[in-house]
N, C-alpha and C positions, 0 to 999 in steps of 0.2 A: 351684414352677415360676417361671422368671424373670418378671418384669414384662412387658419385649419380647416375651416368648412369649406371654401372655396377649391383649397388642395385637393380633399378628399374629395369633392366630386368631380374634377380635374382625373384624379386616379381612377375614377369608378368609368367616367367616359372612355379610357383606354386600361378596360378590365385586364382584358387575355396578358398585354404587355407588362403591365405593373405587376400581374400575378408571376410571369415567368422573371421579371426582373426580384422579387422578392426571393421565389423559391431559390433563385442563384445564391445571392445574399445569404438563405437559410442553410444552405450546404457546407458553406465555409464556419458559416457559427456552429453548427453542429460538430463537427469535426472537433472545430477549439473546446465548445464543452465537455465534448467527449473527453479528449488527452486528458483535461483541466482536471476532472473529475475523481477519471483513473486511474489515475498517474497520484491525485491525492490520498484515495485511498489508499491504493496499493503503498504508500509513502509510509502512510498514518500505520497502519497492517504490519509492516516487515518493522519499521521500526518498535510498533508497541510489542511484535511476537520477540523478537529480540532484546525485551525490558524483565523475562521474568528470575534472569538468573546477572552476576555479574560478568564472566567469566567460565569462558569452558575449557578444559586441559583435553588435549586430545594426541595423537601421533603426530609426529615432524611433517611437514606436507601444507597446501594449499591453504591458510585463515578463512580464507573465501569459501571453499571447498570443506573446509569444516564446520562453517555457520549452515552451508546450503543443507547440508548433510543430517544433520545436527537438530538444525531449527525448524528447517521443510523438508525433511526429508527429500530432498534432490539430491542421488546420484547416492555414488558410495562412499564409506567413512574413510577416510584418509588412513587409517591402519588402530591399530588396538594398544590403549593404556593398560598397564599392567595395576592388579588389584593394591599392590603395595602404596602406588602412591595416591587412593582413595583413603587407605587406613592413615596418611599424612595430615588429612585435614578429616578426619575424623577420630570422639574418642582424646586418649593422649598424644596425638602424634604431632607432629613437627609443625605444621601452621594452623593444630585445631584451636590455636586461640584466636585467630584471625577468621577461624570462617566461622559463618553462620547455619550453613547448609552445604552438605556435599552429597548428588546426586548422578548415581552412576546412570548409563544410558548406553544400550546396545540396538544393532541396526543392520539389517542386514537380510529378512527373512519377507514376503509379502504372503496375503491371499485372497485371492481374486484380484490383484493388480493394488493393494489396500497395505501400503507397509505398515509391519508389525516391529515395537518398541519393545524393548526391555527394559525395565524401569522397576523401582519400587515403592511401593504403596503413599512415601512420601512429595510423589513427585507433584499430587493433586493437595499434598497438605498441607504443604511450606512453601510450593513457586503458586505463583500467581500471574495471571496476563491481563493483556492492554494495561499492565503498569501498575495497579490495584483493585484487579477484581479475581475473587478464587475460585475455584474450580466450581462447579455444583453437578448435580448428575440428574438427568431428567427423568432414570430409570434405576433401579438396584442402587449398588455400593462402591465402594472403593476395592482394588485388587487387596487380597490379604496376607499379612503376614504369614508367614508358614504353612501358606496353601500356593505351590509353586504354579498351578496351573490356572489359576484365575485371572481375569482378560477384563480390560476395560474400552469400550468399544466407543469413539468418534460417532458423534450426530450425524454426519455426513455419510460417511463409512457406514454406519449402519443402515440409511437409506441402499445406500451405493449394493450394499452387501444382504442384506434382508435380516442378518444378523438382529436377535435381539438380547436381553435379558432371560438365562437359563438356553439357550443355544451353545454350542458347540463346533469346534471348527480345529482343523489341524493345516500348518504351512502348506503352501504349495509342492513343494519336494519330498513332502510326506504321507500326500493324499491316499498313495496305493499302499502306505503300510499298513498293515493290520495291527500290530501288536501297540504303535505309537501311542502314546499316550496325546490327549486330546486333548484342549484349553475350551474353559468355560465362561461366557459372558455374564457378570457378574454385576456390570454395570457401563448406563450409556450418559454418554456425556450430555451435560446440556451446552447448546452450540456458541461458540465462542468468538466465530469469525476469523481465526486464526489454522494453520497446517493441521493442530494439532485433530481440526473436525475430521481427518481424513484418514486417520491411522489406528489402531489395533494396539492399546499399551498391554503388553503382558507383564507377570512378574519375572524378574531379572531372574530366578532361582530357573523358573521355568524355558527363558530365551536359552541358557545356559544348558540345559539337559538335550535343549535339538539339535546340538555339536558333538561331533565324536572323534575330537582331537588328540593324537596321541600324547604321551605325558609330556610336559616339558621339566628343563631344567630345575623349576623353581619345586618345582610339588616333591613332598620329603614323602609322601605314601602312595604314591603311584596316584595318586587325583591330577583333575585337568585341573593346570590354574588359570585363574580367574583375569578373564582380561573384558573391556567394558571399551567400545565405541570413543565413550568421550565420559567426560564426570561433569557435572553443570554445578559452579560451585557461585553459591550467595557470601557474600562478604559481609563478615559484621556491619553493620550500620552506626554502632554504639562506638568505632573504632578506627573507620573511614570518614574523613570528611569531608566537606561535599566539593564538588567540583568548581571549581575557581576562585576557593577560600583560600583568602589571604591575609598573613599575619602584619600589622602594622606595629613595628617595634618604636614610633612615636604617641603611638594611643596613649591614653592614660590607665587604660585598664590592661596595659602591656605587663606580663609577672612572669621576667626569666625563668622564676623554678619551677614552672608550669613544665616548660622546656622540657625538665629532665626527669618528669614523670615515665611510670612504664606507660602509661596510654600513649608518650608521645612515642617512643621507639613502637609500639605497635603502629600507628599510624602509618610511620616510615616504612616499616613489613610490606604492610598491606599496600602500600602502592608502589613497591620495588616486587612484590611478588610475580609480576606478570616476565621483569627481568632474570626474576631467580629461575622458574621453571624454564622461560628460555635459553637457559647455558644448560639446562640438563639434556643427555642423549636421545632420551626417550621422545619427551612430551615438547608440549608449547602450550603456552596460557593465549585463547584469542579472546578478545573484546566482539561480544556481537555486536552491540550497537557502534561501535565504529565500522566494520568490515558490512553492515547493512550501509550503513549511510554514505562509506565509499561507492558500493556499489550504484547505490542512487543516483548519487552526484557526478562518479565518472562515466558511466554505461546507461544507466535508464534514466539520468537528466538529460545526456546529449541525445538519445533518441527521443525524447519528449518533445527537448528543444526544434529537432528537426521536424516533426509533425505539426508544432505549430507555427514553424514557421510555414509551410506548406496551407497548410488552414488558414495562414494570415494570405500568402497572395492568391487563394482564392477567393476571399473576400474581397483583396483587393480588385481580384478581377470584374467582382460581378459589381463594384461600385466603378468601375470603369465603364460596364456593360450596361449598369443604370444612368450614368452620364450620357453616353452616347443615345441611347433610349429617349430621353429626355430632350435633347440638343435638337434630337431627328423630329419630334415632337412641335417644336418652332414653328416649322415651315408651314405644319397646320394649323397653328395655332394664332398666325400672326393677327387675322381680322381678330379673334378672341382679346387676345392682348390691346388694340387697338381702340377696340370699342370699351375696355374698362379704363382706357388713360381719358378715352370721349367722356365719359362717364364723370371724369373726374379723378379715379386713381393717379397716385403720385407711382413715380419711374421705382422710388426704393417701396413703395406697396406692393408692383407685380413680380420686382426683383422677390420678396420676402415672400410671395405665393409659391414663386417655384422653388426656393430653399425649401421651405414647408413640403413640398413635394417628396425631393427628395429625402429630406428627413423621415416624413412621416412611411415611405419605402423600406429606408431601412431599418427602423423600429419594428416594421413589420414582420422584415427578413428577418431579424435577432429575435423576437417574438416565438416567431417560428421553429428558426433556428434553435433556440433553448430548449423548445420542446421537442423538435426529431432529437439533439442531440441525449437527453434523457429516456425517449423511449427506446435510442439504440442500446444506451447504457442497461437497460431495463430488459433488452434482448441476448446483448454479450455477457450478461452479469452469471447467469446460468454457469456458460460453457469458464469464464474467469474461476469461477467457485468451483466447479467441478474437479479443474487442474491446480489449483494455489489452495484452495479451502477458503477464499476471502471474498467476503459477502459484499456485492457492488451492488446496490439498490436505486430502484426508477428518483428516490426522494435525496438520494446522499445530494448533496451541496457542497461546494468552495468557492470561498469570499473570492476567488481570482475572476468568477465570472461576475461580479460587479461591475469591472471594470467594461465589460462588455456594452453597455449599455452607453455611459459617454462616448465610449472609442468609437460603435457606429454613428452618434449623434458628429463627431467632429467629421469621422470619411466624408458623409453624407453631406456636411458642409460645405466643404470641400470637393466634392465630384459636382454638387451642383451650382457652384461658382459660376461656372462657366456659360449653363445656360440661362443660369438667373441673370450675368452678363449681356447676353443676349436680349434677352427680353427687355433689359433696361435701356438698354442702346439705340430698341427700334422705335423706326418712326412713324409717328399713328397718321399721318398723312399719306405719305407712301402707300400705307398696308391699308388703310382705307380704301385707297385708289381703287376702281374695277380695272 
C-alpha cells in the first residue's frame, strides 16, 4: 500500500481531530488570501483609475487630497482653478502645443448620496480607463454639446439610484425648488469597475448654472466666472517620451542636431511643466499615478503588510496546534508503529508516514483555506463595490497565492519533525511489551 494511503487512513481513524486541526490551518489561509487578493485588486483599480489622464491642475493644497477628490470622488476639492488657465492648454494658448487633451471637472454637488460631476461631453471621448479601454454606454448617449442639462449616469449609481435613460433628477439642495431647472439622463454607462460607476456626470455648462455666486473680479459684464474643480490634462504622446529613455551620446545612431530640434525643447516643456505650474499662486500640477502608488506603498501596503503578518502566525499557530495534535497522537499509537517495524517497516518508512501526515493536513487546511478565503472575498466584494465602485469577484486571482501551496508543504515539514522523530526513535520491543 502506498505511504499516502497509509496517512490518509491514519487521519480518517482520528477524523474529529484532524478536521479541527485543518479548519485551524484554513483560517489563517483564508485571511492571507483574502489581504492577497484585495489588496491586489484594489492595487490594480486605483492605479489603472489613475492611468486615464497625465496630470491634473487643481488649487494649492493636499496632491493626495486632490487625487482622492478628483479620481474617487472622496471628500472635497481642495479649492477652485480659474477658467484662464484651461484656455492655456487649450486652442492657442500658452502650453496648447504640449497638450493633448485639457479636460475641466467640477465637484461638489450629490443626489441621493451619488456625487455629481461636471465635465464635458469630451471626457468619455478622449480619456480612457484601465489604461486602454473607452468609454461605452450600455444605454442612450453621451452628454451634449449645447444642451447644458444632460446627465450621464454611473452603472452602479444607476442601480444605487433607480435612475435610468429619459429620467430626471435635480441636486440634493434643490429638491424643494420649483422653478430649478432639472437634468436629464441621457445616457448609462456601461460598467467599468472603476469610482467613476458611482457618480452622476453632468454637463459642465449645467454644474455651473446650480451656483449663484456673486460677480467676481474677473467678469467684464457682470457674469460669474468660470472656475472648474480641477482640469485633467493628457500630454501629447507625440511629444513626451517615455519614462526612463535614455539618450546614449556613444551610440552610433547618436545626431546632435537632433538636439536642437523644436520637438526636443517641447520635450523639455512638457516634463518641466509640472515645475512651471508649481511656482504659479494659484494651481499645482499633481501626478495621479504617483500620489496613488504613494498612497499604496506608505499607508495601504503597511496595513496589508500587518494583516498578513497576523494571518501568517495564525497559521503558524495552528501548525503548532497540528504538531502537538500529532505528538499526543504517539502515545496511542505506539503498538501501531511497532507492529509495522514487526512487519518489516524501516524506522525512515514510519518516520515518512507521519511527515505524509502532516503534510497531507496541511494541504488540506490550504485547500480549504483558498476557498473560505474566496467566498469571503465573494461576500465583502458587495459592500467593497458599493463604497470604492471596484468590482472584487469570487474568481479574481494573484499569482502571490502560489506561493501558498509550497510554504504549507515546508510548515508541515517542519511541525511534523518532531513526531515523525518520535516515531523513529521508538522501540518495537518496548511497545510490544504488555
Amino acid at each position: 500500500m502506498p505511504l499516502w494511503k497509509i496517512a490518509y487512513r491514519s487521519i480518517q481513524f482520528r477524523a474529529v481531530s484532524s478536521i479541527l486541526t485543518a479548519f485551524s490551518m484554513s483560517l489563517g489561509v483564508a485571511i492571507v488570501v483574502t489581504v492577497i487578493v484585495i489588496h491586489g485588486v484594489l492595487n490594480d483599480s486605483f492605479n489603472r483609475s489613475a492611468q486615464g489622464y497625465d496630470l491634473i491642475v487643481a488649487a494649492k493644497g493636499s496632491p493626495l487630497n486632490v487625487v482622492l477628490s478628483t479620481v474617487f470622488f472622496i471628500g472635497e476639492p481642495v479649492g477652485e482653478v480659474p477658467e484662464s488657465y484651461l484656455r492655456m492648454f487649450r486652442g492657442a494658448g500658452q502650453f496648447s502645443h504640449i497638450t493633448e487633451e485639457a479636460i475641466p471637472v467640477s465637484i461638489g454637488h450629490h443626489h441621493r448620496g451619488v456625487p455629481i460631476v461636471g465635465t464635458d461631453p469630451d471626457f468619455f471621448t478622449k480619456l480612457k480607463y484601465r489604461g486602454d479601454q473607452p468609454y461605452r454606454f450600455a444605454h442612450g448617449e453621451n452628454i451634449r454639446f449645447g444642451d447644458p442639462f444632460t446627465a450621464v449616469i454611473g452603472s452602479r449609481a444607476s442601480r444605487r439610484t433607480g435612475l435610468q435613460t429619459g429620467d430626471t433628477f435635480r441636486p440634493e439642495y434643490a429638491q424643494d425648488v420649483a422653478d430649478y431647472e432639472e437634468f436629464t439622463i441621457v445616457g448609462v454607462l456601461a460598467p467599468t469597475g472603476t469610482p467613476n460607476d458611482n457618480a452622476i456626470f453632468v454637463h459642465i455648462d449645467g454644474f455651473d448654472a446650480m451656483h449663484g455666486h456673486d460677480c467676481g473680479d474677473e467678469c467684464a459684464e457682470c457674469d460669474e466666472p468660470r472656475r472648474f474643480s480641477a482640469i485633467l490634462l493628457m500630454l501629447s504622446q507625440d511629444t513626451v517620451p517615455p519614462m526612463g529613455t535614455m539618450v546614449d551620446p556613444n551610440s552610433p545612431d547618436f545626431n546632435p542636431a537632433a538636439l536642437l530640434t523644436e520637438r526636443t525643447f517641447v520635450n523639455i516643456e512638457a516634463m518641466e511643466l509640472p515645475a512651471i505650474l508649481d511656482r504659479t499662486p494659484d494651481v499645482q500640477a499633481v501626478s495621479p499615478v504617483r500620489e496613488i502608488s504613494n498612497l499604496l506603498s506608505n499607508i495601504v501596503g503597511n496595513v496589508q503588510m500587518v494583516l498578513l503578518i497576523l494571518a501568517i502566525l495564525v497559521i503558524v499557530v495552528a501548525g503548532i496546534g497540528m504538531m502537538v495534535s500529532i505528538y499526543n497522537s504517539m502515545s496511542e499509537r505506539r503498538q501501531e508503529i511497532a507492529l509495522m517495524r514487526a512487519l518489516g517497516a524501516r524506522r525512515l518508512t514510519v518516520m515518512m508516514i507521519i511527515l505524509l501526515e502532516s503534510i497531507l493536513l496541511s494541504l488540506a487546511g490550504g485547500v480549504m483555506g483558498v476557498l473560505f478565503g474566496h467566498l469571503l472575498i465573494a461576500g465583502i466584494g458587495p459592500l467593497i463595490s458599493e463604497h470604492t465602485g471596484i468590482i472584487v469577484r469570487f474568481w479574481d486571482f494573484q499569482v502571490a497565492e502560489l506561493i501558498l501551496i509550497p510554504g504549507l508543504v515546508l510548515l508541515a515539514t517542519v511541525v511534523g519533525l518532531l513526531p515523525a522523530a518520535v516515531a523513529y526513535r521508538q522501540d518495537v520491543a518496548t511497545s510490544l511489551a504488555p
